[in-house]
Biopython code that builds the backbone (N, CA, C, O; Angstrom):
import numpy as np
from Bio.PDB.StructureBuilder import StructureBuilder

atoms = [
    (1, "UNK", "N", (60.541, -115.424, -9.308)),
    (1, "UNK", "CA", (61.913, -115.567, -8.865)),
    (1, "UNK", "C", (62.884, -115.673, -10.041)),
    (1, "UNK", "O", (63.994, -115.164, -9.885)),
    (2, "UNK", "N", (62.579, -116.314, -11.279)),
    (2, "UNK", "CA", (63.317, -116.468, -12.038)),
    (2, "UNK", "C", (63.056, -114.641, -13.030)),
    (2, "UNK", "O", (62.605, -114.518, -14.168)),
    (3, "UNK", "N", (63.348, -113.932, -12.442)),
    (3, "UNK", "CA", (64.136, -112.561, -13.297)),
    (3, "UNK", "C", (65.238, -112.610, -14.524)),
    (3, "UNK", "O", (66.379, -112.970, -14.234)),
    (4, "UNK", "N", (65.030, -112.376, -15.428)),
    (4, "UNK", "CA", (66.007, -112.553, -16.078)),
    (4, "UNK", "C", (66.757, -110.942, -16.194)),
    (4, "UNK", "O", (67.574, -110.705, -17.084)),
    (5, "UNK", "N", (66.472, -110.217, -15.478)),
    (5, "UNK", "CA", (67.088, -108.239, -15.595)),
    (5, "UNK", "C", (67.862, -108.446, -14.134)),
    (5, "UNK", "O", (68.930, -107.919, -13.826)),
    (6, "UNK", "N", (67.244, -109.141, -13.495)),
    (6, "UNK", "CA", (67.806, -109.082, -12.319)),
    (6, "UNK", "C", (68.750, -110.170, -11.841)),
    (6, "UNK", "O", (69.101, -109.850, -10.705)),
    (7, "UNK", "N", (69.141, -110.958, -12.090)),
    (7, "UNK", "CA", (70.037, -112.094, -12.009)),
    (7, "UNK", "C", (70.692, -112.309, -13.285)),
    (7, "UNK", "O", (71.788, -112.869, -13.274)),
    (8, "UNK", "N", (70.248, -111.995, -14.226)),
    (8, "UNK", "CA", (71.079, -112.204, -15.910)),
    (8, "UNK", "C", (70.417, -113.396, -16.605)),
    (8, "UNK", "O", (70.019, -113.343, -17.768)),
    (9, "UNK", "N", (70.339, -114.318, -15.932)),
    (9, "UNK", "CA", (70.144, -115.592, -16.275)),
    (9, "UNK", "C", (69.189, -116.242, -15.880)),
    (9, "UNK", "O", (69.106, -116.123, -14.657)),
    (10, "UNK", "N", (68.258, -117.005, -16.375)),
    (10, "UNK", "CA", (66.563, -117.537, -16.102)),
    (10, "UNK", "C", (67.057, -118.819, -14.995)),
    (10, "UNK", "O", (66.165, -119.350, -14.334)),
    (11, "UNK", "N", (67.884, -119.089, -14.895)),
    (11, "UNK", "CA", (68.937, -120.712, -13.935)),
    (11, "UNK", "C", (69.303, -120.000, -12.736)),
    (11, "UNK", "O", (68.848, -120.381, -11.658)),
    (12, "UNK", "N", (69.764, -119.408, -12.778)),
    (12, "UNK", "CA", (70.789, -118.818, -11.739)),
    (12, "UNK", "C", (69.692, -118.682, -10.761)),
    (12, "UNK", "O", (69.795, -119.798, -10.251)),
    (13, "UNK", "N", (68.509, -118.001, -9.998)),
    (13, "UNK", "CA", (67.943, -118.336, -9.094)),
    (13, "UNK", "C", (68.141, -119.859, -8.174)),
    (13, "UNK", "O", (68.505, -120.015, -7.008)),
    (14, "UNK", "N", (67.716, -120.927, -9.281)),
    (14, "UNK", "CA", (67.592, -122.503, -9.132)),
    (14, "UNK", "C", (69.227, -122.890, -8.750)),
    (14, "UNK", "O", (69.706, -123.627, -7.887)),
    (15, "UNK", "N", (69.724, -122.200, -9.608)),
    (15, "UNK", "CA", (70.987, -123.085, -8.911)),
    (15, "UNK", "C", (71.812, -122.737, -7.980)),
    (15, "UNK", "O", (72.926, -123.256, -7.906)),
    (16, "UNK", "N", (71.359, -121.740, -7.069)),
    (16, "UNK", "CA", (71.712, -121.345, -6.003)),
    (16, "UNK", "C", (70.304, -122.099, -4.794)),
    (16, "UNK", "O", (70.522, -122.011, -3.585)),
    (17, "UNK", "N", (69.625, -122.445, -5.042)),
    (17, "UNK", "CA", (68.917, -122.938, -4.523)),
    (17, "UNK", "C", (69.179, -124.290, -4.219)),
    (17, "UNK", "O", (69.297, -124.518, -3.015)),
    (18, "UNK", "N", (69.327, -125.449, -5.144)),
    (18, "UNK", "CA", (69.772, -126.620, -5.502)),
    (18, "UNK", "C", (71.178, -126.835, -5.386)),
    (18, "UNK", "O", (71.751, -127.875, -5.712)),
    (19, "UNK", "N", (71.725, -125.788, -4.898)),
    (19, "UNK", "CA", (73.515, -126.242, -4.818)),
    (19, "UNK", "C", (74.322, -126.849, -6.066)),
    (19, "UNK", "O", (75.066, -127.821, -6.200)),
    (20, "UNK", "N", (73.760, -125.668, -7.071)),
    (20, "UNK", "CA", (74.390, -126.774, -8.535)),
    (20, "UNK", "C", (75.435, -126.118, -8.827)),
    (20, "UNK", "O", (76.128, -126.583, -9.732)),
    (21, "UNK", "N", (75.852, -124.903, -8.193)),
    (21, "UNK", "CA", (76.963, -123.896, -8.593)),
    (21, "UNK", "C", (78.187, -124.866, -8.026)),
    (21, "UNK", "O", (78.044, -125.587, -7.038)),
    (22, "UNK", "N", (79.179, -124.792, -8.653)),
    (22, "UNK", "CA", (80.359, -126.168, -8.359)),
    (22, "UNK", "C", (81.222, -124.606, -7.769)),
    (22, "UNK", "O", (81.153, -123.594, -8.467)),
    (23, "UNK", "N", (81.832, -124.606, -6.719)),
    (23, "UNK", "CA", (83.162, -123.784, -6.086)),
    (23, "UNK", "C", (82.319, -122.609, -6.021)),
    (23, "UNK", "O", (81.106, -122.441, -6.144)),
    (24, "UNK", "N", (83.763, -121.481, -5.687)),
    (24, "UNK", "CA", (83.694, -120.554, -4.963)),
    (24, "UNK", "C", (82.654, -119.685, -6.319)),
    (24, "UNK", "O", (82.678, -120.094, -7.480)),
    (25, "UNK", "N", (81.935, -118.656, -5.944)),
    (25, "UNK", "CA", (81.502, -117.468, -6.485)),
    (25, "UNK", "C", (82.551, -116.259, -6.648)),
    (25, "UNK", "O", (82.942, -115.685, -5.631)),
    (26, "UNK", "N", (82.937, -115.928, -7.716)),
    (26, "UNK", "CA", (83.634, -115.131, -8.830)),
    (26, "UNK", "C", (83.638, -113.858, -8.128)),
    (26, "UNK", "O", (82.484, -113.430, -8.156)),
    (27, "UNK", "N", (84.621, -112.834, -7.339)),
    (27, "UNK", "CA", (84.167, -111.852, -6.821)),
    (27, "UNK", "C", (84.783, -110.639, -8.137)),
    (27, "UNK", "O", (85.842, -110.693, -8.764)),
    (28, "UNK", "N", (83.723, -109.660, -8.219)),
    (28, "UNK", "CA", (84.474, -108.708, -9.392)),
    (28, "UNK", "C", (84.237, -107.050, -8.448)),
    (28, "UNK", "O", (83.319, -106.950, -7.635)),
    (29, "UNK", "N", (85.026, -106.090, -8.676)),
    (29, "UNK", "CA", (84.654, -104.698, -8.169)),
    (29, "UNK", "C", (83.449, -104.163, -9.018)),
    (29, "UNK", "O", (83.407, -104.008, -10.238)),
    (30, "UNK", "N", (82.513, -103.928, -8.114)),
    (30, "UNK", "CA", (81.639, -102.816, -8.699)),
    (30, "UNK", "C", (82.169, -101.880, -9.372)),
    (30, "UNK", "O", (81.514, -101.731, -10.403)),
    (31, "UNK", "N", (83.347, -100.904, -9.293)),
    (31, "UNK", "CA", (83.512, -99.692, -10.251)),
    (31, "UNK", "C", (84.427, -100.038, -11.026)),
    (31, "UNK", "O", (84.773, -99.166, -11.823)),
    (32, "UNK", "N", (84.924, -100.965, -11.077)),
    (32, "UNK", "CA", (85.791, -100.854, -12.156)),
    (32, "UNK", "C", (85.874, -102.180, -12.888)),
    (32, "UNK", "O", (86.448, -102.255, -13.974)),
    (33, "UNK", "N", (85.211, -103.407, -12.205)),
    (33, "UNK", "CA", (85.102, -104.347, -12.959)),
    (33, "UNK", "C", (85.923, -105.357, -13.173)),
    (33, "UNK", "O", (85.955, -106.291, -13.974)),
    (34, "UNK", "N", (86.889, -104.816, -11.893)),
    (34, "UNK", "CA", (88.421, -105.985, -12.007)),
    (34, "UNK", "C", (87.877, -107.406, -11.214)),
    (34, "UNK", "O", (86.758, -107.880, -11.018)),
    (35, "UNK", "N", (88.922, -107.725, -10.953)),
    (35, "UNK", "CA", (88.188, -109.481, -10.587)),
    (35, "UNK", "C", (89.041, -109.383, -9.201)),
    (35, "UNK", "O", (90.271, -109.346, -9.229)),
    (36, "UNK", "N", (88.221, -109.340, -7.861)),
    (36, "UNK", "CA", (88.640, -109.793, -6.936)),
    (36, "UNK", "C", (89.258, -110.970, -6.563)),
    (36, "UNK", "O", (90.390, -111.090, -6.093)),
    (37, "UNK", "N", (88.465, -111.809, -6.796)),
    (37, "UNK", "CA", (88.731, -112.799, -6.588)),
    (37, "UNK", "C", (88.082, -114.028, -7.214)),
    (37, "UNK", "O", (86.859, -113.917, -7.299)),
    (38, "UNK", "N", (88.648, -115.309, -7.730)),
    (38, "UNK", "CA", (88.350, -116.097, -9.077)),
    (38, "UNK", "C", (87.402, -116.815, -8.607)),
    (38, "UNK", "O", (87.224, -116.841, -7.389)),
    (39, "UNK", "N", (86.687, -117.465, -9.375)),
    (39, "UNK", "CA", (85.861, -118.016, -9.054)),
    (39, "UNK", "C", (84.618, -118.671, -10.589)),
    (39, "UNK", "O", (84.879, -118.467, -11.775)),
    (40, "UNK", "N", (83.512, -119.333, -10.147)),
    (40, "UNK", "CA", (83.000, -119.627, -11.459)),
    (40, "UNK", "C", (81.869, -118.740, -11.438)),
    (40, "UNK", "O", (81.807, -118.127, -10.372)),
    (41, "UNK", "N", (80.844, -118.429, -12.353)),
    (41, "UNK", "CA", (79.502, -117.890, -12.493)),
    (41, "UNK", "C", (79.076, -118.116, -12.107)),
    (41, "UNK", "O", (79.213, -119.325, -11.919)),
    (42, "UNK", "N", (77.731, -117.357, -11.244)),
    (42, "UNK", "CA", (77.653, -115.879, -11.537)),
    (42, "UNK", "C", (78.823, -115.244, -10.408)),
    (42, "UNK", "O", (79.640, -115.881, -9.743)),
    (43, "UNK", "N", (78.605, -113.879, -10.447)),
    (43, "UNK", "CA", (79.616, -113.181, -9.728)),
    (43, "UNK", "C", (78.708, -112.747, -9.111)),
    (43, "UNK", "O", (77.501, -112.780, -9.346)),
    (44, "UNK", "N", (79.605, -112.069, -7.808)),
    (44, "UNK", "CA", (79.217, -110.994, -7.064)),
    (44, "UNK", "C", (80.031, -109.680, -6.649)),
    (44, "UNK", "O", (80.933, -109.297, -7.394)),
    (45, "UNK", "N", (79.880, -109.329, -6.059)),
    (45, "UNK", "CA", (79.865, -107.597, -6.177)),
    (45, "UNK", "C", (81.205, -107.471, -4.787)),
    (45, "UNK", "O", (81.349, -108.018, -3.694)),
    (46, "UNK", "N", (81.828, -106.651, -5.425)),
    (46, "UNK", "CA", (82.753, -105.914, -3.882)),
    (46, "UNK", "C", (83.413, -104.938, -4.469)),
    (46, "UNK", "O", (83.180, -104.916, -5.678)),
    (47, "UNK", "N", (84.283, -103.962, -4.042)),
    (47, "UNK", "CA", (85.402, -102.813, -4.136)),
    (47, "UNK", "C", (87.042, -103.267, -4.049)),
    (47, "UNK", "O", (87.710, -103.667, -3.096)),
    (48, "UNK", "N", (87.378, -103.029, -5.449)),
    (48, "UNK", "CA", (88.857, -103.428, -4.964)),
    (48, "UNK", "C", (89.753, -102.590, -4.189)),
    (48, "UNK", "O", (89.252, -101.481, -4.007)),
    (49, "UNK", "N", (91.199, -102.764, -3.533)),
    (49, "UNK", "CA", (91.681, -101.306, -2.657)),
    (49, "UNK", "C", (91.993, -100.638, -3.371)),
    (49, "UNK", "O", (92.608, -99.733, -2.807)),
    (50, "UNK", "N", (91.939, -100.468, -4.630)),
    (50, "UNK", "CA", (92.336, -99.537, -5.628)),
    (50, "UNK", "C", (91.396, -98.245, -5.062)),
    (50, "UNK", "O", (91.477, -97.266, -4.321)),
    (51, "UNK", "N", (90.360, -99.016, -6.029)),
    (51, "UNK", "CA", (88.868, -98.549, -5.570)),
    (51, "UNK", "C", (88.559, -97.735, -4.482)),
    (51, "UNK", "O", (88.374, -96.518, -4.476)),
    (52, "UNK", "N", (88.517, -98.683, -3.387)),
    (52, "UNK", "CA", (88.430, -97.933, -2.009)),
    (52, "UNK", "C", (89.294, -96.887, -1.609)),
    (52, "UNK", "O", (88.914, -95.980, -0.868)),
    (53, "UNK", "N", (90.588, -96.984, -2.125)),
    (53, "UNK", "CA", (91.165, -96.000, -1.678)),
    (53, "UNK", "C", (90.848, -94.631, -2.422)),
    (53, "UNK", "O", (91.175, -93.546, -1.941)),
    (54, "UNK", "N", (90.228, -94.761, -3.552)),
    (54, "UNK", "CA", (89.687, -93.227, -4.351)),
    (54, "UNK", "C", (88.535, -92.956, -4.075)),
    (54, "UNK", "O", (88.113, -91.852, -4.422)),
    (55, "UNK", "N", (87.622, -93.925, -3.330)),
    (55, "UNK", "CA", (86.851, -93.347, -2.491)),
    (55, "UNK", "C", (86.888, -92.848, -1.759)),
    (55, "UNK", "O", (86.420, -91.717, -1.625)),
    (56, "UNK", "N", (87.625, -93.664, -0.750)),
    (56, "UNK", "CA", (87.971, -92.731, 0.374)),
    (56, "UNK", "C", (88.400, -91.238, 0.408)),
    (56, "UNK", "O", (87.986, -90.443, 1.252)),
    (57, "UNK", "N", (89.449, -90.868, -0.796)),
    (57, "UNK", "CA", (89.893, -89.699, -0.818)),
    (57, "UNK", "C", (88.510, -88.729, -0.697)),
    (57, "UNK", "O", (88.161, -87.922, 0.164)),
    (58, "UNK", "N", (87.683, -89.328, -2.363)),
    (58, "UNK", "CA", (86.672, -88.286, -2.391)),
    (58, "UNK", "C", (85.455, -88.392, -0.938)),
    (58, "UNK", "O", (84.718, -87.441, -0.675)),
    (59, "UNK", "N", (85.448, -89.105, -0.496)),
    (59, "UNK", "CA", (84.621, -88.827, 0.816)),
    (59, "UNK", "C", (85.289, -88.136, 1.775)),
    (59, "UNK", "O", (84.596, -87.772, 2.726)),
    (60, "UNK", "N", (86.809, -87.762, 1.798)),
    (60, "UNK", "CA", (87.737, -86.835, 2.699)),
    (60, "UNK", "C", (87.487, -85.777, 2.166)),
    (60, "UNK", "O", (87.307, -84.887, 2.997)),
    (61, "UNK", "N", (87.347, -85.317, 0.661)),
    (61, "UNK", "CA", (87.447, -84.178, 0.327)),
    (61, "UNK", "C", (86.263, -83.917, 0.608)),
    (61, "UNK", "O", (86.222, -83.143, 1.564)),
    (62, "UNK", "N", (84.990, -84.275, 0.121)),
    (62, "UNK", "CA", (83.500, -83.931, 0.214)),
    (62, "UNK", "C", (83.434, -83.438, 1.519)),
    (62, "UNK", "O", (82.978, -82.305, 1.667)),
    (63, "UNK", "N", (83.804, -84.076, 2.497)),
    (63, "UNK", "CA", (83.754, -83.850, 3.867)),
    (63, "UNK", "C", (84.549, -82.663, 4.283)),
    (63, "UNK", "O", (83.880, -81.959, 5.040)),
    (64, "UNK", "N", (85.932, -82.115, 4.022)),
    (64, "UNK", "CA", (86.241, -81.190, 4.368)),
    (64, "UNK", "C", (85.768, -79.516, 3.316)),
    (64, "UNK", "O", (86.285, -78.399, 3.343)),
    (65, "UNK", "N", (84.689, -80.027, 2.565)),
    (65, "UNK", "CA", (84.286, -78.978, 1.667)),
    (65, "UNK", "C", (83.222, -78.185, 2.064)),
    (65, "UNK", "O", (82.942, -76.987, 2.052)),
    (66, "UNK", "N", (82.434, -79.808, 2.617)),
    (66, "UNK", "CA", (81.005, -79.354, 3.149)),
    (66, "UNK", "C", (81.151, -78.082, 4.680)),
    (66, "UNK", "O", (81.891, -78.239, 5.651)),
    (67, "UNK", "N", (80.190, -76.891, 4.435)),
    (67, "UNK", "CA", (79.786, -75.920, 5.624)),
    (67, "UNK", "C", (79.326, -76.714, 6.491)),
    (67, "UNK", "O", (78.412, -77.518, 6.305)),
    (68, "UNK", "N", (80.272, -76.434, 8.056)),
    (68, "UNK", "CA", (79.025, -76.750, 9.107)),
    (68, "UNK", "C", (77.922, -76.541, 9.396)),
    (68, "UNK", "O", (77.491, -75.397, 9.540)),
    (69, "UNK", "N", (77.031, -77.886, 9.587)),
    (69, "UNK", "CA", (75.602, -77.258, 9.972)),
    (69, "UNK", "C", (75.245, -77.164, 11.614)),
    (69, "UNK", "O", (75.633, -77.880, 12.537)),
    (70, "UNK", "N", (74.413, -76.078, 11.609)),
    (70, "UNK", "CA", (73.904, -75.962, 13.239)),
    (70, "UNK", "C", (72.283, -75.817, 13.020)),
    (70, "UNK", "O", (71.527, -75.104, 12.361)),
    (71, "UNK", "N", (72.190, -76.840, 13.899)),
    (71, "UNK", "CA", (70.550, -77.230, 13.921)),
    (71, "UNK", "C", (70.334, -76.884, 15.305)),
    (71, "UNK", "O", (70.783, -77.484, 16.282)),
    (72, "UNK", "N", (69.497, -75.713, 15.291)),
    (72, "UNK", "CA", (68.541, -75.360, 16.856)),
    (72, "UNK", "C", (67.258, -75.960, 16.487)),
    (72, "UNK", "O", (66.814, -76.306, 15.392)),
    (73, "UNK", "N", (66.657, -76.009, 17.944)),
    (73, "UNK", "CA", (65.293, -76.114, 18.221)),
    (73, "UNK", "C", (64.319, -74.992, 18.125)),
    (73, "UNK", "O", (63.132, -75.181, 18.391)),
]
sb = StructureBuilder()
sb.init_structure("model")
sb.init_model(0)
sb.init_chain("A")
sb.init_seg("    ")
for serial, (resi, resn, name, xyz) in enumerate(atoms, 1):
    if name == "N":
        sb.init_residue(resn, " ", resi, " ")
    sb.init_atom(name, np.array(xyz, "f"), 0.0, 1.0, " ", f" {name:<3s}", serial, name[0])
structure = sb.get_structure()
């Protein structure tokens, strides 16, 4: 349990276990790394609307690029 590649830190398992983390958990965007929302160590993961919204585009475009498919039996 204690990963250190996968959690960062050899503690951080335990102290989510033990309730030693004091306040909220640190939210940061996955792509770009901004800080959702404040908080202390470790962080966790979300999309800011920046973010989401340039996703969204490229999943509009991907989508109106892609050929229809027709699947028979």
């Amino acid at each position: 349990m204690n990963n250190p590649i996968m959690f960062g830190r050899k503690d951080l398992p335990n102290a989510f276990l033990t309730g030693t983390i004091d306040g909220p958990i640190q939210v940061v965007c996955g792509w770009c790394d901004s800080e959702i929302s404040p908080g202390s160590s470790p962080a966790s993961h979300g999309i800011c609307p920046s973010c989401l919204c340039e996703q969204r585009k490229q999943l509009s475009t991907m989508r109106t690029s892609l050929e229809p498919l027709l699947a028979v039996e």
